[in-house]
C-alpha positions in Angstrom: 36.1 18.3 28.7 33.2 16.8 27.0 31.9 13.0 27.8 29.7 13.1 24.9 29.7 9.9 22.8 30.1 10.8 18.9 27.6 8.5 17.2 27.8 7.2 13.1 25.1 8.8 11.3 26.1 6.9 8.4 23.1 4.3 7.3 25.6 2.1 6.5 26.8 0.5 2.7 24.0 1.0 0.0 23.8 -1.7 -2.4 22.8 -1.7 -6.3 20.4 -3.4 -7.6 22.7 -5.8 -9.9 24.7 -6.3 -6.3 21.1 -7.5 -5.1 20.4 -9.8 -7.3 24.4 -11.4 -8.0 23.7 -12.3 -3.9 20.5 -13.4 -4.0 21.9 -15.8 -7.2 24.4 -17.2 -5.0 22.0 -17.6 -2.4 19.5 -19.5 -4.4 22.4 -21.5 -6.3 23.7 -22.9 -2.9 20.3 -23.8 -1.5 19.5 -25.5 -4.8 22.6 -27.5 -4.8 23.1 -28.0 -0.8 19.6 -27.7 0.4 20.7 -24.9 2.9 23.0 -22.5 4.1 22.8 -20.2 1.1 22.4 -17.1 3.4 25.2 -18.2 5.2 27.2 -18.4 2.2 26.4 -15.3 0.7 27.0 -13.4 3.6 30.9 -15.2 4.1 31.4 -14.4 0.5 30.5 -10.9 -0.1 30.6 -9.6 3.7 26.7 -8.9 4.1 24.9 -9.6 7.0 22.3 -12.5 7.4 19.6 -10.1 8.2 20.2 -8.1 5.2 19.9 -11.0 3.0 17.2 -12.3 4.8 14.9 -8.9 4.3 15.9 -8.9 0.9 14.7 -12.6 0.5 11.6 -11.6 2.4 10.8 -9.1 -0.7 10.8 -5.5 0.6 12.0 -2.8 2.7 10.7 -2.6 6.5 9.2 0.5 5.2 7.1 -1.3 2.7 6.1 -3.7 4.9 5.1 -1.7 7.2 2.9 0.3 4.1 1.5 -2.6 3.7 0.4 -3.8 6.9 -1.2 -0.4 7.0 -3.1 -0.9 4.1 -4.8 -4.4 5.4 -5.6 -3.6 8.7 -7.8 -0.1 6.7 -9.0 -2.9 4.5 -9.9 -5.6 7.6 -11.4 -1.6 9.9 -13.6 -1.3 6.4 -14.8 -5.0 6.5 -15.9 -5.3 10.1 -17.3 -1.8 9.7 -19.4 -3.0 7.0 -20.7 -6.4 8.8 -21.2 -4.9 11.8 -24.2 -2.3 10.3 -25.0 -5.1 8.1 -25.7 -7.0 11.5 -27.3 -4.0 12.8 -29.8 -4.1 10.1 -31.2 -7.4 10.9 -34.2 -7.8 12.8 -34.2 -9.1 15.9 -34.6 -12.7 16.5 -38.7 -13.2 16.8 -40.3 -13.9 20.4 -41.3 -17.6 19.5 -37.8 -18.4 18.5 -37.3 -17.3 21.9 -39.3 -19.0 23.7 -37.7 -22.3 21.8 -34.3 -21.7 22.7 -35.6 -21.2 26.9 -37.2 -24.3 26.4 -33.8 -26.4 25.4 -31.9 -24.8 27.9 -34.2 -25.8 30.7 -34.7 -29.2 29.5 -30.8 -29.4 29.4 -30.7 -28.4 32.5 -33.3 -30.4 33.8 -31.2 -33.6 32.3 -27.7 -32.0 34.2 -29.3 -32.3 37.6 -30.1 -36.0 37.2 
């Protein structure tokens, strides 16, 4: 006898784009008359979940999101990349502007012992 537990491979209820938008329409109408609770609504009324409505609020699937954050963080990799030679290209700070900055630090330290 098997134990094993049959799973749903269904992804669930797909929903139009005209189905989309008629609950996002209720959702906006509610929060524009009550102030709040349009998700809460919308979800009572036409039995979809508050985390459905919510991504659809949010503008985009998980999957495009997550496109997207891949895209910025390249962009952001090609930015530091780019500062960092940029910094690397810059001369090193001259010997008298040394000596300056060992000067204030002793005299600061000079004034913490007092």
């Amino acid at each position: 006898m098997s134990t094993k537990v049959k799973r749903n491979t269904d992804k669930g209820k797909r929903y139009t784009a005209e189905e989309k938008k008629a609950i996002i329409d209720v959702v906006n109408k509610v929060n524009a008359d009550k102030g709040r609770g349009g998700q809460s609504a919308a979800s009572k009324q036409f039995g979809v979940s508050q985390l459905t409505i919510s991504a659809w609020l949010k503008g985009g699937a998980p999957r495009a999101r997550k496109a997207a954050k891949k895209v910025v963080k390249k962009a952001v990799k090609k930015v530091v990349k780019k500062a960092a030679k940029k910094a690397a290209a810059k001369p090193a700070a001259k010997p008298a502007a040394k000596k300056a900055v060992k000067k204030v630090a002793k005299k600061a330290a000079k004034k913490g012992k007092k």
